[in-house]
C-alpha positions in Angstrom: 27.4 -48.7 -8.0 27.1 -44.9 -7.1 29.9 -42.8 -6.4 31.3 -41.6 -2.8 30.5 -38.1 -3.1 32.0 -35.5 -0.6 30.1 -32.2 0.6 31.5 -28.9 2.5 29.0 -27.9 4.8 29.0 -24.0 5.6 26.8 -21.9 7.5 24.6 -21.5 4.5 23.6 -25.1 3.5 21.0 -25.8 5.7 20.5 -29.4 4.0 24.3 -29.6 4.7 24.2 -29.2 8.4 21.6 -31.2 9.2 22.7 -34.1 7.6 26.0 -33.4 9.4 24.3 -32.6 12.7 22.1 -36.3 12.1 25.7 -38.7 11.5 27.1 -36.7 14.2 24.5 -37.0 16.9 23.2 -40.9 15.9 27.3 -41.6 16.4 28.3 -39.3 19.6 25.2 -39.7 21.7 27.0 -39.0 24.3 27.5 -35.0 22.8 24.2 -34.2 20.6 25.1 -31.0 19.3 22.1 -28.7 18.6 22.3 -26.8 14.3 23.8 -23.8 16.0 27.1 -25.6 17.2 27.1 -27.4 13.8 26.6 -23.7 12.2 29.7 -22.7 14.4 31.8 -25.6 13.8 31.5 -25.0 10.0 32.8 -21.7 10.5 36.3 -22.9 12.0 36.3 -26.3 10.6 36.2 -28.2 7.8 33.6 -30.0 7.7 31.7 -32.6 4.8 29.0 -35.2 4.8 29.3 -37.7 2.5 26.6 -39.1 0.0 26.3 -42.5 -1.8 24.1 -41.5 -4.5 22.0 -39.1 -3.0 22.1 -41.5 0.2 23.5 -39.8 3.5 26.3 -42.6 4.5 28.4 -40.2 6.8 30.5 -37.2 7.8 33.8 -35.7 8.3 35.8 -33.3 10.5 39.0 -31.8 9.8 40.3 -29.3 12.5 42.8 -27.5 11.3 46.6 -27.2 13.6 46.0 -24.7 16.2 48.7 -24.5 19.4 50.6 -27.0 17.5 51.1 -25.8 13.8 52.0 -29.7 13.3 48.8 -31.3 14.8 45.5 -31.8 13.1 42.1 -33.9 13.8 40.6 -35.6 11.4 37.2 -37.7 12.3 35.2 -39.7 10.0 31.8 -41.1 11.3 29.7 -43.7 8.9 26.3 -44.6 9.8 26.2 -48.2 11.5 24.7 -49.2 8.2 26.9 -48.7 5.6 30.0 -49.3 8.0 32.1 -52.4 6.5 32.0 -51.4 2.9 35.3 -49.3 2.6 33.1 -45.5 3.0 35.1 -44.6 6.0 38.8 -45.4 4.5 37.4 -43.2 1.4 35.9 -40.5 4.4 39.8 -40.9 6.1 41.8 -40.1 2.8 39.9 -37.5 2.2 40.8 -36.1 6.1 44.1 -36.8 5.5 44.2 -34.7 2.4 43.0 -31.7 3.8 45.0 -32.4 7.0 48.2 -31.9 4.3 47.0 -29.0 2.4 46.5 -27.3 6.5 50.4 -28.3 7.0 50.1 -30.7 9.7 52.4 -33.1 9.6 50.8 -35.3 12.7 47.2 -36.3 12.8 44.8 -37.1 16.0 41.3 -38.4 16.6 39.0 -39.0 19.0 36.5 -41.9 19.4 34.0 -42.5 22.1 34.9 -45.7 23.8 31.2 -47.1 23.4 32.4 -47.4 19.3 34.7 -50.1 18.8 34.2 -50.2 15.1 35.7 -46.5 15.5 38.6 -47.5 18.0 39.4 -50.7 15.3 39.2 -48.4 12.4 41.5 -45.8 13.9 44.2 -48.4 15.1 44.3 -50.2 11.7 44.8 -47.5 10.2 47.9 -47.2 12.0 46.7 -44.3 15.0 48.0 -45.5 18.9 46.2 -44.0 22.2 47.9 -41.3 23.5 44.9 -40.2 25.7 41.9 -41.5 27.6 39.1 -39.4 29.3 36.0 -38.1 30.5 33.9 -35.4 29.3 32.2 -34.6 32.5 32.1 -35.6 35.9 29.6 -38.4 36.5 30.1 -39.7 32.5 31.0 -43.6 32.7 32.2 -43.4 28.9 35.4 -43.0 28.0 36.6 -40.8 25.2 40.0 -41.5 23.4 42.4 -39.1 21.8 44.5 -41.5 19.5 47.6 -39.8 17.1 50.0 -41.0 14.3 52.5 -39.4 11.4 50.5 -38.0 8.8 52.9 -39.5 6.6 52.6 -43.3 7.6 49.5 -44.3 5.8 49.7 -47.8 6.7 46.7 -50.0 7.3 46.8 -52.9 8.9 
């Protein structure tokens, strides 16, 4: 079996971005986001796609604590088909890692309400819902902000 691999994207990988931008938008259709955003979102976050083999399985997010010096937001997306196989706990302790080495001592997410997998991932591995929404006026989707100690890496 081939090794999780982990890749920072940055502004410069092209490669890198797109296969970020793809997990991202075939995940969030609710928010396509066009290369430039992705470019952007490199820039202030830390951002990696992750590679079974040389197979594109998913991608990460890890903002770092703004407001809150405390609070960080870690999102990991695996592509429908390779969900069920342990990449996203691999994808998550690899969020949490870097949410330590930023100092935050709390971690969020979000998850678009039309992903269950993503809401039952997040809550058995021990985040609670502290926040339910919608994007725009008109959307019918909700979005989730969900939080939990950085240091109570329980799953259930």
């Amino acid at each position: 079996m081939h090794q999780l691999r982990f890749e920072r994207v940055h502004g410069e990988a092209e490669t890198l971005l797109q296969d970020w931008q793809h997990v991202h938008n075939l995940i969030i259709p609710a928010d396509p986001l066009p290369l430039d955003a992705v470019r952007e979102r490199s820039g202030r976050n830390h951002l990696e796609v992750a590679y079974l083999g040389d197979v594109l399985v998913g991608c990460s997010t890890v903002r770092p604590p703004t407001d809150d010096p405390t609070v960080a937001t870690v999102i990991a997306r695996v592509l429908p088909e390779y969900r069920g196989r342990g990449l996203g706990a691999l994808l998550h302790e690899s969020n949490m890692a870097k949410a330590r080495e930023l100092g935050a001592t709390t971690v969020e997410t979000v998850v678009l309400g039309s992903n269950p997998e993503g809401l039952r991932f997040a809550d058995a591995h021990g985040f609670t819902v502290v926040e339910e929404y919608l994007l725009e006026p008109g959307d019918t989707v909700p979005w989730f902000t969900l939080s939990r100690a950085l240091d109570s890496d329980v799953q259930r």
